[in-house]
Structures are given as structure tokens and as C-alpha cells.
SEDRENDREN-929061 format. One record per residue: x, y, z of N, C-alpha, C in turn; residue number from 1. Coordinates in steps of 0.1 Angstrom, whole numbers. Example, Ala and Ser with C-alpha at 12.3 -4.5 7.8 and 13.67 -1.06 7.14 Angstrom:
   n.xx   n.yy   n.zz  ca.xx  ca.yy  ca.zz   c.xx   c.yy   c.zz    n
    132    -57     78    123    -45     78    132    -33     78    1
    128    -22     71    137    -11     71    129      0     79    2
END
This chain:
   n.xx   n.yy   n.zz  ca.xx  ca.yy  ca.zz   c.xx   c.yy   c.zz    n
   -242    521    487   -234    519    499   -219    521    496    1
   -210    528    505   -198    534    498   -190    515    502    2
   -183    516    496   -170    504    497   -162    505    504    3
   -162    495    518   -153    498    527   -138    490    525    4
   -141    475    517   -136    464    521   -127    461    507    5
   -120    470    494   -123    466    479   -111    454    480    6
   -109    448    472   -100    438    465    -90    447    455    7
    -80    440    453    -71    450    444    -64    435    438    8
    -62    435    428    -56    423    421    -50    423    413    9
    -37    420    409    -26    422    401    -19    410    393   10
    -14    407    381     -6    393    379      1    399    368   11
      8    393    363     21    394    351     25    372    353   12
     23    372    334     25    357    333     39    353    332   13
     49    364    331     65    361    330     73    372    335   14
     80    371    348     85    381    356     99    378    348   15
    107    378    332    119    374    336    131    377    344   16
    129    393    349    140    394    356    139    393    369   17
    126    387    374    122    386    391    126    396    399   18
    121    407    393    119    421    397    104    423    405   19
     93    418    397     81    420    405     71    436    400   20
     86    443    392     81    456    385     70    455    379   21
     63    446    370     50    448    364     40    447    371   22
     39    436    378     27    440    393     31    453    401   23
     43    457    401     45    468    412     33    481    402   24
     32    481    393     32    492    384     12    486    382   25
     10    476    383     -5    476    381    -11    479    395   26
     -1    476    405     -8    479    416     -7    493    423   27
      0    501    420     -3    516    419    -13    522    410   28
    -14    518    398    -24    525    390    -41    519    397   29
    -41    511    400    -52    503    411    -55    512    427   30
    -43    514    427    -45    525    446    -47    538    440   31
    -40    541    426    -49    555    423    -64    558    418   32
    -67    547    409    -81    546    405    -89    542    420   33
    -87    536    433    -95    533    439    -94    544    451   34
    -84    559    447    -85    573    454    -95    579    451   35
    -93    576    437   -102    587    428   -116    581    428   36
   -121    570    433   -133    567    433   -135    569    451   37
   -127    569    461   -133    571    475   -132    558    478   38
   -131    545    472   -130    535    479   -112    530    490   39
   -119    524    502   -107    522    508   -104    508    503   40
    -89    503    503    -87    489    500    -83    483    510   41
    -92    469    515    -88    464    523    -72    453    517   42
    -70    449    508    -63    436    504    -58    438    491   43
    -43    436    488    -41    434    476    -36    421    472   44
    -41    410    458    -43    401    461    -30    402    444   45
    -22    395    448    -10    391    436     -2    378    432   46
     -2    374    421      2    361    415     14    368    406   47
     25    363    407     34    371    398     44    359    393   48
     43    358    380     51    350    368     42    336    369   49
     28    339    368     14    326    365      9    334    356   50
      6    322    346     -3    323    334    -15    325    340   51
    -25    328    332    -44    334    333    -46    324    322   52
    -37    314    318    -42    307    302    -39    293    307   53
    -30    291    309    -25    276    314    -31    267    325   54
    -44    273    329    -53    267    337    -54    265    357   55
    -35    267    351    -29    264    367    -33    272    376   56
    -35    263    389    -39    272    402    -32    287    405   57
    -41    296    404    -32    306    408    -33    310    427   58
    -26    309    434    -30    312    450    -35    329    452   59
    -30    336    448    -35    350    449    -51    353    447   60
    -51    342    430    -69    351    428    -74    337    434   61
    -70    325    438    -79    317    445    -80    323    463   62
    -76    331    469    -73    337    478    -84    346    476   63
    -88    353    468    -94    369    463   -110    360    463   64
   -113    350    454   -126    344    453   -130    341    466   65
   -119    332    476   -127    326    485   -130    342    498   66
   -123    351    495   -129    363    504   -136    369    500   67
   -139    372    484   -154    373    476   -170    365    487   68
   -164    354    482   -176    342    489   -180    345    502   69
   -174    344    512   -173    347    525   -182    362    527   70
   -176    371    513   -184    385    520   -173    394    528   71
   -164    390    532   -153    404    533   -148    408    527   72
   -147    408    511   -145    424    504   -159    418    495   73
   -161    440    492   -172    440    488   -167    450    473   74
   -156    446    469   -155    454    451   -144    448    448   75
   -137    449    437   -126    447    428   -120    456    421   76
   -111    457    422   -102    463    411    -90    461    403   77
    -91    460    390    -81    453    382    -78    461    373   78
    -64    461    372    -55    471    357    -65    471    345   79
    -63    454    340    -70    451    328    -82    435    328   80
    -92    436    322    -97    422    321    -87    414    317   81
    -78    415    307    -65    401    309    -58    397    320   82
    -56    411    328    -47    406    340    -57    398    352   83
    -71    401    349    -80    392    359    -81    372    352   84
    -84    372    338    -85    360    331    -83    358    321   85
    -79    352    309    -74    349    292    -84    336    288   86
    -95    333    302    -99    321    299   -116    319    300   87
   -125    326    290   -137    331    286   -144    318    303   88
   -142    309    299   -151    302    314   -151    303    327   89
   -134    310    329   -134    316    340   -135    326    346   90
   -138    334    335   -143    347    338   -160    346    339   91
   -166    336    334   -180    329    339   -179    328    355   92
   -171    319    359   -168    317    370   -167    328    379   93
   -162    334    375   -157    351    386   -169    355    388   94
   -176    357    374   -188    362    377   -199    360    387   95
   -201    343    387   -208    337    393   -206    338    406   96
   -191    337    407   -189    342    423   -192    358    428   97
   -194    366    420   -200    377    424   -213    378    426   98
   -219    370    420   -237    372    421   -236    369    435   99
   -226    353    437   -235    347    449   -224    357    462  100
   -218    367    455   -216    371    468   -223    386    470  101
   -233    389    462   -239    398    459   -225    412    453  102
   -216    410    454   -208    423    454   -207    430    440  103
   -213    443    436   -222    450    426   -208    458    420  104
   -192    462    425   -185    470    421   -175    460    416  105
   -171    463    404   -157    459    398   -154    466    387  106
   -143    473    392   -134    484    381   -123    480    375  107
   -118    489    364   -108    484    356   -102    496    350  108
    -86    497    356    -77    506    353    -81    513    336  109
    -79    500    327    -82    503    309    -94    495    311  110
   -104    501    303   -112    495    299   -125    503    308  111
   -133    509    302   -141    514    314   -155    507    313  112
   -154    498    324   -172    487    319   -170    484    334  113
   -190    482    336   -192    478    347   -200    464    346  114
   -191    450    353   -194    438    350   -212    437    355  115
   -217    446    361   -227    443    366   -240    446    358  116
   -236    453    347   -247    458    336   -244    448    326  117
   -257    447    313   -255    437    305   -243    437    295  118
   -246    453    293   -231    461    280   -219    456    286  119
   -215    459    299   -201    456    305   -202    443    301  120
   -205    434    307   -204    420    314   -200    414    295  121
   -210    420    283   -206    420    271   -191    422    267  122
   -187    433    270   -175    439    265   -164    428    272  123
   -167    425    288   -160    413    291   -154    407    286  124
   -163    398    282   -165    388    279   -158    387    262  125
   -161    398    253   -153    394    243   -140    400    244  126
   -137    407    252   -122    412    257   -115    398    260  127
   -122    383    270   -115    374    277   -117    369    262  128
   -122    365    255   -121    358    245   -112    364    236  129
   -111    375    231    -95    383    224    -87    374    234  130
    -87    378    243    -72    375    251    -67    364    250  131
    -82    348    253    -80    336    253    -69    334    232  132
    -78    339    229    -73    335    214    -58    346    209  133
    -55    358    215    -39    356    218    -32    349    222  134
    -38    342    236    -29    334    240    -30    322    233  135
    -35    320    227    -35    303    218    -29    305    208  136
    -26    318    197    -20    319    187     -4    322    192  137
     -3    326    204     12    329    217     14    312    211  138
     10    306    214     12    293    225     17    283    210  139
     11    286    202     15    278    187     22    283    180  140
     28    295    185     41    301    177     50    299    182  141
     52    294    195     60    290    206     65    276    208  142
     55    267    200     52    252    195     60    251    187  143
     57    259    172     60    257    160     76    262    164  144
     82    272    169     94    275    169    101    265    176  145
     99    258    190    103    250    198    105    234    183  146
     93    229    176     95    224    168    106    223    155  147
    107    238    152    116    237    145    131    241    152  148
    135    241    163    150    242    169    154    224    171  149
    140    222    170    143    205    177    150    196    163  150
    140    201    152    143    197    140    158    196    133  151
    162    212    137    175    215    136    186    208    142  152
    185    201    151    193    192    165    197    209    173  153
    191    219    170    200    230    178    191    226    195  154
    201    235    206    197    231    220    180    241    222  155
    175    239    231    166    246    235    168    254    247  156
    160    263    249    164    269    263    166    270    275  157
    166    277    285    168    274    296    177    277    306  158
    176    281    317    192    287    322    202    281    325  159
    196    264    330    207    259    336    214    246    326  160
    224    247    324    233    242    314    233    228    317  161
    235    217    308    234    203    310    250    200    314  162
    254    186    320    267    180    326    271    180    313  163
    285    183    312    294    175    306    293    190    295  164
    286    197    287    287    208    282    286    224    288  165
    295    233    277    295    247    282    281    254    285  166
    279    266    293    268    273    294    257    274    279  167
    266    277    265    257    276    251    250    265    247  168
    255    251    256    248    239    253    253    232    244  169
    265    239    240    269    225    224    282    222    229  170
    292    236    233    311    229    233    310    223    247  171
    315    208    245    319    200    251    330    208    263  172
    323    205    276    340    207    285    345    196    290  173
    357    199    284    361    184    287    365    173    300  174
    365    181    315    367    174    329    352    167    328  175
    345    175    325    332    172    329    328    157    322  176
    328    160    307    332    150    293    335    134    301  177
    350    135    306    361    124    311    346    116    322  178
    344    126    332    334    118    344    320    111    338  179
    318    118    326    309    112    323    311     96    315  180
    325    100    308    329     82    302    330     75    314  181
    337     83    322    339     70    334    327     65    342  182
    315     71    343    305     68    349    296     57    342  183
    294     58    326    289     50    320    300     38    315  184
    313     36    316    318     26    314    317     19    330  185
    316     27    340    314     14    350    300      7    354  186
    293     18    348    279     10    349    278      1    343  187
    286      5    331    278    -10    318    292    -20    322  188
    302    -17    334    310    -29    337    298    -36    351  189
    288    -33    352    280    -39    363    278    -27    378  190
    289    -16    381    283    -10    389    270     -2    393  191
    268     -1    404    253      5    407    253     16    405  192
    239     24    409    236     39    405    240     46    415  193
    237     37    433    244     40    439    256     40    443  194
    262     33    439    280     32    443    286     45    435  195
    278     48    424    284     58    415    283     71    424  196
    272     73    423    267     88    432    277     85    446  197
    278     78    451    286     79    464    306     79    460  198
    309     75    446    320     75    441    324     92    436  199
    311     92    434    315    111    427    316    119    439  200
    307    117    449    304    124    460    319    126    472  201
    329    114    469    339    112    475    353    117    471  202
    347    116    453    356    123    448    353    141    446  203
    343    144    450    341    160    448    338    161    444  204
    333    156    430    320    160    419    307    162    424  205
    306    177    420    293    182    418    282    184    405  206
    271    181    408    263    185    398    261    202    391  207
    259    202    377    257    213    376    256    229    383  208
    249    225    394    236    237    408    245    235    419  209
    256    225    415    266    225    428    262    216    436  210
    257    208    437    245    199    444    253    185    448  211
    250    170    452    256    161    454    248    152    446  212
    252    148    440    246    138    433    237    126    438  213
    226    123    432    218    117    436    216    103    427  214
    207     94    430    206     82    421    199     86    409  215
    186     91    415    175     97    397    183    105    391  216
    193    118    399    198    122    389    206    119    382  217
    217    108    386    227    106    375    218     90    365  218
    205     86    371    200     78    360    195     87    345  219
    186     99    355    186    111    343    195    115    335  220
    210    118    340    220    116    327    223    106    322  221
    222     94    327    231     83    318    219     77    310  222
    204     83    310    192     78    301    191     89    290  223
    199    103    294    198    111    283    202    110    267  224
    193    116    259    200    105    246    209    123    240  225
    215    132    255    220    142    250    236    138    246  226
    239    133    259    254    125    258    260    119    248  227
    248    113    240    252    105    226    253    115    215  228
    251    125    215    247    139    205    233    137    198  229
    225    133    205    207    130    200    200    139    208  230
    191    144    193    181    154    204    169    150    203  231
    165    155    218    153    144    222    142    166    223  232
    128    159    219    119    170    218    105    162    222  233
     96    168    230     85    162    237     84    144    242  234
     98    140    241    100    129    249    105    116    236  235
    111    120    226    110    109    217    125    119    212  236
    135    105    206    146    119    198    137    116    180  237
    146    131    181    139    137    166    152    131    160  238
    161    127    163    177    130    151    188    137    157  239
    203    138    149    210    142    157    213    154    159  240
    217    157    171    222    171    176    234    176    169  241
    237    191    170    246    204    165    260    200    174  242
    258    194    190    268    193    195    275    181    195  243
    284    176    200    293    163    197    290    154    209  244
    289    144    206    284    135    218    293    130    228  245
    293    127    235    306    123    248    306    110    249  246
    294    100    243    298     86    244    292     83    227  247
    292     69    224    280     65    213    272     60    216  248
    264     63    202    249     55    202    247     42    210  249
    259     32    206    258     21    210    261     21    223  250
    267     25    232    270     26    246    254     31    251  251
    247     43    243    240     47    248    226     34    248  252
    229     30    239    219     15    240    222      4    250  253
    232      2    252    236    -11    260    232     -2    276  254
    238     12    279    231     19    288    214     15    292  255
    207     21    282    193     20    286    191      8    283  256
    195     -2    276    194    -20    278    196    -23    297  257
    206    -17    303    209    -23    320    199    -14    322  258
    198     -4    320    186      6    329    173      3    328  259
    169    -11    320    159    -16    316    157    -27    321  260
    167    -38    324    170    -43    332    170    -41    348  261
    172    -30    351    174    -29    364    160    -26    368  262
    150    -16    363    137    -13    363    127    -22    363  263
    131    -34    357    129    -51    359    129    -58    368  264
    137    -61    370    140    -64    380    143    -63    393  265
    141    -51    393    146    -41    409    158    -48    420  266
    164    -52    414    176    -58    423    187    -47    424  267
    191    -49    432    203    -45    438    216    -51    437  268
    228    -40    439    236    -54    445    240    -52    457  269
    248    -64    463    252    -67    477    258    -57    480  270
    253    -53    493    263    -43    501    272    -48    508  271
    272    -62    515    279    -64    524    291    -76    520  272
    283    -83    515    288    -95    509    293    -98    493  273
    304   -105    492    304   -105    482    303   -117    472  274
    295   -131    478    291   -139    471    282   -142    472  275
    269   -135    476    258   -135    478    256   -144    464  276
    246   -154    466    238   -158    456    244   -171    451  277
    259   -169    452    267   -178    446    273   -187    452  278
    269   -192    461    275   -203    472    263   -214    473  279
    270   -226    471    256   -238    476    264   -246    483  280
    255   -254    490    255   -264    501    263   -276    495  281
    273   -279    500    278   -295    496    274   -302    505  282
    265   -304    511    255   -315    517    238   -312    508  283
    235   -304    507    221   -304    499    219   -299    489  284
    231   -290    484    230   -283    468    223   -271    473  285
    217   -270    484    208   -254    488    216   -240    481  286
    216   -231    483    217   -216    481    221   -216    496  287
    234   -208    495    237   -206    511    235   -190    512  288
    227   -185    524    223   -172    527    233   -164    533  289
    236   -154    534    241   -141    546    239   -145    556  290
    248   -143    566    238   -144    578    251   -135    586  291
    248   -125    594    257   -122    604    255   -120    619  292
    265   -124    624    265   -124    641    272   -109    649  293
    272   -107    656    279    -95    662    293    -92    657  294
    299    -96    659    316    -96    653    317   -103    639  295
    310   -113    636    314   -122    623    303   -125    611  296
    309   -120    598    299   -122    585    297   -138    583  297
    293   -145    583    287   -159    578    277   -161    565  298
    280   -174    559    277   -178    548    263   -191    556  299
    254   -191    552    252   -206    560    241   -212    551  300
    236   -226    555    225   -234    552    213   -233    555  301
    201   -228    551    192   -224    565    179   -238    558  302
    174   -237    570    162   -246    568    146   -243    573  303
    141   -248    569    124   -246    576    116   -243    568  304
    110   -237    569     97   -235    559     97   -227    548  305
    107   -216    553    106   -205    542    119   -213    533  306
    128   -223    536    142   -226    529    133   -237    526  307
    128   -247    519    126   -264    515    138   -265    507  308
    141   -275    514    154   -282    505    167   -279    514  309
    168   -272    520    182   -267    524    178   -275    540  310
    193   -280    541    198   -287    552    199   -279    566  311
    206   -273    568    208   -262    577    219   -270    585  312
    227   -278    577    236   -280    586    252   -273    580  313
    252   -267    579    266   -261    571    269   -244    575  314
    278   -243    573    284   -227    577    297   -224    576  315
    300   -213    569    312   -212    564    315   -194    569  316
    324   -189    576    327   -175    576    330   -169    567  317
    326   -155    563    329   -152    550    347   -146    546  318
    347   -135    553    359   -133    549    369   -139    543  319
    368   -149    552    383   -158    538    380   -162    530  320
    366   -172    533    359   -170    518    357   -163    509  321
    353   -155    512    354   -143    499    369   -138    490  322
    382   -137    501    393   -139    498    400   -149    489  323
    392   -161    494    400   -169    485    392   -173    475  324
    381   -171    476    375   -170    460    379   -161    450  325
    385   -145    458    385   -134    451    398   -136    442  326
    409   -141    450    423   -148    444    419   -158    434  327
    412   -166    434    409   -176    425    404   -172    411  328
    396   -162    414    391   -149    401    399   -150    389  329
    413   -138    405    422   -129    399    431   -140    390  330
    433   -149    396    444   -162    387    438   -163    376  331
    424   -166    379    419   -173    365    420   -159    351  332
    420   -151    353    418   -140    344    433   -138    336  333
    445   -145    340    455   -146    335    458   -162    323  334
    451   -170    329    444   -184    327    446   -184    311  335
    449   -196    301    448   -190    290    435   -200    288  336
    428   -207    293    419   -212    294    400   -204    294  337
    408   -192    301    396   -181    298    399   -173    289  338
    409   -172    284    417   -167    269    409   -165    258  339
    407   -184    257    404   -189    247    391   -189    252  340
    381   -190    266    366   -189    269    360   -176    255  341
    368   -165    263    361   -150    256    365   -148    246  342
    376   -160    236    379   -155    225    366   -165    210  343
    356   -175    222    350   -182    215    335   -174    216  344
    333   -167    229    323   -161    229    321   -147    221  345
    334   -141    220    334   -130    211    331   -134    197  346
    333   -143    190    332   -149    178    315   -147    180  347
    305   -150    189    293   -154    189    286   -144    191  348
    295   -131    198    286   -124    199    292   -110    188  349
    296   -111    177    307    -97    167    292    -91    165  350
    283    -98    162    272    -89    156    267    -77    166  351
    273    -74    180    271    -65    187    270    -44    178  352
    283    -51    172    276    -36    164    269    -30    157  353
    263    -44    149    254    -49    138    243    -46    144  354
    241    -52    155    225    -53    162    224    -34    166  355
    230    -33    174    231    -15    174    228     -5    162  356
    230     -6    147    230     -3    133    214     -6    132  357
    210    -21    135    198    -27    133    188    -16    138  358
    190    -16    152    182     -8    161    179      5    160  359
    188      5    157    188     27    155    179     24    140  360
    180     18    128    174     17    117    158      9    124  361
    156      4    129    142      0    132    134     11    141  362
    138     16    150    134     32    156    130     37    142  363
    137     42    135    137     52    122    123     46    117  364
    126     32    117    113     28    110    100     26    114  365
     98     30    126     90     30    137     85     44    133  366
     91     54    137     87     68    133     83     73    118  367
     88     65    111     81     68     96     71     64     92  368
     71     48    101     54     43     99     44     53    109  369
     46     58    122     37     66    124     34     76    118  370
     44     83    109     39     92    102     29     92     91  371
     37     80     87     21     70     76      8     74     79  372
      9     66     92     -4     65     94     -9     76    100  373
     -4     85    104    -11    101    108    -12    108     93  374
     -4    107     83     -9    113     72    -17    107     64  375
    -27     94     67    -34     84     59    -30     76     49  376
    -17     79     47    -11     65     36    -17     52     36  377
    -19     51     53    -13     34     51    -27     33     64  378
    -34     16     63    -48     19     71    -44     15     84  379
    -51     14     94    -45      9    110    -41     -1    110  380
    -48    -12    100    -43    -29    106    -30    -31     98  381
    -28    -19     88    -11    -24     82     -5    -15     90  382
     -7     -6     97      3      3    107      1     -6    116  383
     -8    -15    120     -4    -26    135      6    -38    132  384
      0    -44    118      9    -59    113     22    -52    115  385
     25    -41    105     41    -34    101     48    -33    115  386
     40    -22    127     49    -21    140     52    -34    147  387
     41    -45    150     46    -55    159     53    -63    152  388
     56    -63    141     73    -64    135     83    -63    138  389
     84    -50    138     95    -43    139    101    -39    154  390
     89    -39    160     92    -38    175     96    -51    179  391
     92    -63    173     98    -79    180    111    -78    172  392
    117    -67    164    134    -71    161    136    -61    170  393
    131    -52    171    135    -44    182    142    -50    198  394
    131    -53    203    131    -60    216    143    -71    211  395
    144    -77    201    158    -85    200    172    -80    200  396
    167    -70    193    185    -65    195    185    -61    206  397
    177    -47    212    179    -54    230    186    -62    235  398
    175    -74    235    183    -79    238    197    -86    237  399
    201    -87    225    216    -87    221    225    -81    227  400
    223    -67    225    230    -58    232    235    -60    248  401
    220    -58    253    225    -66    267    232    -72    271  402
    233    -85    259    243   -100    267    258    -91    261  403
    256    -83    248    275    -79    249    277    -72    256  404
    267    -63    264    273    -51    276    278    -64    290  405
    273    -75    290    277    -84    297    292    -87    297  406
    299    -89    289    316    -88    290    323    -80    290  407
    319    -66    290    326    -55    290    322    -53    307  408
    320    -63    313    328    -59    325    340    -60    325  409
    349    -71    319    367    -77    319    372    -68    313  410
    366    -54    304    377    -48    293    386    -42    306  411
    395    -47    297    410    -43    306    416    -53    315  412
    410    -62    316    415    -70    328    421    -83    322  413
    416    -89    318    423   -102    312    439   -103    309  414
    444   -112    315    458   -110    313    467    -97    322  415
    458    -92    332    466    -84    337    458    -90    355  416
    462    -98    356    455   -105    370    460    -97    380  417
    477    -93    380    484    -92    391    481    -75    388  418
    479    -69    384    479    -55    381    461    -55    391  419
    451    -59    386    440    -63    397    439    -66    406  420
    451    -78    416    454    -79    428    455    -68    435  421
    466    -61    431    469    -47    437    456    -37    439  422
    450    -36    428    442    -26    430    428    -35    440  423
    424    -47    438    414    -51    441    412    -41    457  424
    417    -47    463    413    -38    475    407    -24    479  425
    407    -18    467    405     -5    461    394     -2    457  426
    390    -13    449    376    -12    442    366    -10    456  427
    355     -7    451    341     -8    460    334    -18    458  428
    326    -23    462    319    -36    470    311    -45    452  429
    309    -33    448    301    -37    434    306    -40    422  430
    317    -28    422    327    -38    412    329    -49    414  431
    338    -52    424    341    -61    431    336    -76    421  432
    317    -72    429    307    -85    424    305    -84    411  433
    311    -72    402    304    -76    389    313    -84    382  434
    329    -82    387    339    -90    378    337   -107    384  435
    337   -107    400    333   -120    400    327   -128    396  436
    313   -124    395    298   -125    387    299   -129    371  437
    311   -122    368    307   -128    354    324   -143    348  438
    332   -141    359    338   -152    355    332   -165    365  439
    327   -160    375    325   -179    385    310   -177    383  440
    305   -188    376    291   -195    380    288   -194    397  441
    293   -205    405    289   -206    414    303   -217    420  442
    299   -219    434    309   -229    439    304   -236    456  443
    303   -248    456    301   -254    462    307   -254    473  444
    302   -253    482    313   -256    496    311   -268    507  445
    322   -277    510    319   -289    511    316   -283    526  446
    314   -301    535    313   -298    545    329   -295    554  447
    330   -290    567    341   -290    571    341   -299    584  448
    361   -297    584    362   -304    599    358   -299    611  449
    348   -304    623    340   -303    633    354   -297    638  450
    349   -286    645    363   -281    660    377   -269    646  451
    374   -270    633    389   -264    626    385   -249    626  452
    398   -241    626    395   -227    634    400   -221    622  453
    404   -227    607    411   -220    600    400   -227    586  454
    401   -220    575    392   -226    561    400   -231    555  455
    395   -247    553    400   -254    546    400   -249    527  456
    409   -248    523    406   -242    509    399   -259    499  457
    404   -270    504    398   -277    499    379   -280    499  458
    380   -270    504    362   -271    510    357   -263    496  459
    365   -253    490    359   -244    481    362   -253    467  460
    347   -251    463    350   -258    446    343   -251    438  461
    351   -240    433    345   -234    418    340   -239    408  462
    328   -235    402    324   -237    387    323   -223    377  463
    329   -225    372    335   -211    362    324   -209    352  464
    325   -194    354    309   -197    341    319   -188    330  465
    331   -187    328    342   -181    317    356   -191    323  466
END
């Protein structure tokens, strides 16, 4: 029976200049081979810059099989058996779907075999198996090289250039550089991921692609261990990088210490308010909630089932509250009383750079015992005693770290109260809470006078946790 209906199928696994030229060029030598045989083509079926090895769905030849199945085209024709598969089972598969669709013709530009005789279907088949085992000796020279650039700290490829460096991936540009210190010094002073993205966004800063910054993305950079000059290779860093880092190691730890924390805990901070959390009842000791009304933010007492304990007789407006706590702050930060707070806790906590030293050396030691034990040195139950060691000093310095990224919210502020006044108004809602947050504990608010239209300041009683 002549072929009314053939298939024509084309692919190339790397189009780099997205030209489309190498399919354009299989798919003419395919309309001339199916002149010279009399067949008309109904469909040409194309995948262009997909692997035939990497397993992934291709839409073109999954397109081509299910009109195989169905019975509307009745032949094939392909440049080369590579360009149809590189993957000996799925060219089983192809097969199979030809039996069950009875269709008896499939040609090939190179290669002259007819899949439907036993010789062809032979020659196939060790053609897909050459190809599969090209591509796997491709794929481990591709490994091994990717392995050794990682080794080197040199960059890897790619078109689009990382923040903060030039297009070659190592010289530092330096506008870029500055946004990035400023980004991770106010995180680790307590701001959010969102206040940031919405801080750059206001300020003009674009991402790399020109884009507006988002929260994953800038958690993506401030988790990169590129910033610190560490290069990271199949998800672990190997050692340091060729280029110069824009923050340190230790910043980069006390970073992924809050980004560990926050992943934790999944809290937020307040949008609206700025003493959320930190206000109790001077009638019951309760936690006083948010609460707002059409025109007015309120602090209040609430009671009932979901509050036990809390009175629900109390209520304070926020704004001046918040005001006159916020003054209370700014005085105390001049205070020599918190002077001497941060000059006793600094004494307690010096080993901050020590634990950082610690850490980076226990990592190290983490990856040498694996290598131990993948080269057989050492048996599993001393590669298990040795790591859950090392990982419980680990998790400590962690933790360390943490509580010192905890006072580097005040750098710069102490003794400059009145220089903070001025700007306070300026700051965004999160700063705001992280400086308050870490000088006041909490504060009590008494009850007030029935019928008074103005806040008693004697109602507010601070407890300083600096």
C-alpha cells in the first residue's frame, strides 16, 4: 500500500544559538528522501534543544507515538537512529508501538535499514546502544570537568551573571557589592525578607534580568555561600572561590543561623503594630492583643475561651503608646546603664569569632570523615560515633552564633539616641521592632482613668531586657 499519511521527525539536543538550523537541515533531507520514495507527509514532528538521553519528556516524539497508536500516520522518517533515541529501551518502546500500530515503513536519512526486518531492527538497536554509551561517556567528561572547575574555586557556566559580580563571575562591581552589605547587615539587625525586597524595590534596585525583587530571591542570595567567596558544587561548598567575597564567613553563618530560625519558626514580623507581643495586662499579667476599630489601632485584654487568664477589662490606644515607648527606647540607648548592660554581655559572648573558626573547622571535619568512610578507612559505626559528635558542636556553635547576631541589631546606635530620634520616623515598621525588641523585655500597662481622653504615661512600666 503506497503511504499516504508519513511522520517526519527531527531533534538536536543543544540549539546554542536558538537558531533552529540543525532541525531546519534534518528536516529537508527528510522531505527529500520521502520525494524520492513517493511518499506524501502528512506531519513534521520536532523537539529542538531536548536530549534523546536525559529521559525527559520530549512533546514532539510524544506527539508522533500517540498518532502512531491512533493509526493516522502510517511511516516514519528520521535523519539518523540518534536523532529518533540514545536510549536502547526506548527504542524497544518505539518499536512496540509500531507493531501495535501495525505501521510496516520507517526510513532513515543515514543509515539504510528497515526496522521491520530482523537485520534492520539488529543494526538498530546496536546503533541506539553506540549512541546510549556516547552519551554516557559525553555525560562523565562533563562531570569530571564540572568537578574539577569546582575544585579550582573557578566559576561555572552559564549566561546570566550572579548579584554583586561582573559578567566573568569573579571582579566584584562594586554598587552592586555596597546593596548587598546593606541587605545582610539589616537582616542580621532583625529586618524581614520582605521589608527588604520592598526597600530595594523603592529604592530601584533591580535584580540581575532587571526584574523586582522577590522574597525567595533575595533569601537565594543572602543563603549563597557565593557572597562569602565559597564555592558551592552539587549543593555542598567544596572550598574557597578565585573571586573575593562581599561579606564573611562569619556574617555568612550568623545569616544562615536567622534563616534557620526563621524556617523554624515561620513567624513574621508585625506589620502594623509595633509592640505586638510585648504588652501585658496590669490587672491580670495577660498578653495584650491588636485589636483595631475603623479609625483607631488598640492594644487590649481579651477574654473567653480562646484567651484563659486574660481579664478583658483593659485597653490602651496604640499610637501613643507606641510613641512613648519608642522615646523610652531612644533615651535608654544613651543611658550609661545599658553602657555597661552590653559591655557585660559582650565579655560573655567574645567567643563569637571563636565559635565561627570552630564551625568552619567542624564542616571540614564532617567532609573528611565522609570521605573516610566512602574510601573504607574507617567502618560505619565509627563514621556514626565520629559525626554525631561533631554535628552536636556543630548545632552549638549555631547556636552561639545566633545569640551574637542578636546585638548587632544596636551596632551603631548606642550613645547616639538623639541622632535615632531624628531618623526613627524613617525607619520601616521592622526595624523599628527589632531595635525595640532587643532593648525592652516587655511592659506592663496599668489600668487607667474611666472617661481620660489623653495616656497617662504613668500607666506605662517598662522592663528592659538591656
Amino acid at each position: 500500500m503506497p503511504v499516504t499519511a508519513a511522520a517526519v521527525y527531527a531533534r538536536i539536543s543543544s540549539d546554542v544559538e536558538g537558531s533552529g538550523q540543525g532541525v531546519t537541515r534534518q528536516l529537508e533531507d527528510c522531505r527529500r528522501l520521502a520525494g524520492e520514495l513517493g511518499w506524501l507527509v502528512a506531519e513534521e514532528y520536532v523537539d529542538n534543544d531536548l536530549s534523546a538521553y536525559s529521559g525527559k519528556t520530549r512533546p514532539g516524539y510524544e506527539r508522533m507515538l500517540a498518532d502512531l497508536r491512533d493509526g493516522t500516520r502510517d511511516a516514519v522518517l528520521v535523519y539518523h537512529v540518534d536523532r529518533l533515541t540514545r536510549r536502547p529501551i526506548e527504542l524497544e518502546q518505539f518499536v512496540a508501538a509500531l507493531d501495535a500500530a501495525r505501521v510496516l515503513h520507517v526510513r532513515f536519512v543515514v543509515g539504510d535499514m528497515d526496522l521491520g526486518s530482523g537485520d534492520g531492527l539488529l543494526v538498530a538497536r546496536i546503533l541506539a546502544a553506540m549512541a546510549a554509551n556516547e552519551s554516557a561517556t559525553k555525560s562523565r567528561r562533563v562531570l569530571r570537568k564540572l568537578d574539577q572547575v569546582a575544585a579550582e574555586g573557578r566559576p561555572h557556566g552559564g549566561s546570566q551573571r550572579p548579584y554583586g559580580y561582573a559578567a566573568n563571575k569573579v571582579t566584584v562591581l562594586p554598587d552592586e557589592a555596597a546593596v548587598v552589605r546593606t541587605v545582610v547587615a539589616r537582616f542580621l539587625a532583625g529586618e524581614s525578607l520582605r521589608s527588604l525586597a520592598s526597600w530595594l524595590e523603592a529604592e530601584g534596585i533591580t535584580t540581575v534580568a532587571g526584574g523586582t525583587w522577590r522574597t525567595p530571591t533575595l533569601r537565594q542570595m543572602l543563603g549563597s555561600p557565593r557572597i562569602a567567596g565559597l564555592r558551592q558544587h552539587r549543593g555542598q561548598v567544596v572550598g574557597p572561590a578565585v573571586w573575593e567575597p562581599i561579606i564573611t564567613e562569619q556574617q555568612r553563618d550568623q545569616v544562615l543561623a536567622r534563616l534557620d530560625t526563621l524556617s523554624t519558626s515561620g513567624r513574621r514580623s508585625p506589620r502594623r503594630y509595633l509592640l505586638s507581643g510585648l504588652l501585658r495586662c496590669g490587672r491580670c499579667d495577660h498578653v495584650l492583643f491588636s485589636a483595631a476599630r475603623e479609625t483607631t489601632r488598640r492594644y487590649v485584654c481579651l477574654s473567653g475561651p480562646d484567651h484563659p487568664g486574660g481579664c478583658g477589662r483593659l485597653t490602651v490606644v496604640a499610637a501613643p503608646l507606641e510613641q512613648l515607648v519608642a522615646d523610652a527606647v531612644i533615651y535608654r540607648l544613651d543611658t550609661p546603664e545599658l553602657a555597661d548592660t552590653l559591655a557585660g554581655r559582650a565579655a560573655a559572648t567574645t567567643g563569637s569569632d571563636t565559635a565561627a573558626e570552630e564551625l568552619a573547622e567542624d564542616r571540614r571535619r564532617l567532609d573528611e570523615l565522609a570521605g573516610f568512610y566512602a574510601a573504607g578507612r574507617i567502618r560505619a559505626h565509627e563514621w556514626f560515633t565520629a559525626r554525631t559528635a561533631i554535628e552536636a558542636r556543630v548545632r552549638d556553635s549555631e547556636r552561639r552564633l545566633a545569640r551574637a547576631a542578636g546585638t548587632s541589631v544596636l551596632t551603631g546606635l548606642v550613645g547616639h539616641g538623639g541622632a535615632l530620634r531624628e531618623q526613627w520616623g524613617t525607619l520601616n515598621l521592622d526595624r523599628q521592632v527589632a531595635i525595640v525588641r532587643t532593648v525592652l523585655a516587655d511592659a506592663v500597662i496599668a489600668a487607667g482613668t474611666p472617661g481620660a481622653r489623653s495616656l497617662d504615661p504613668a500607666r506605662v512600666m517598662p522592663r528592659w531586657a538591656l
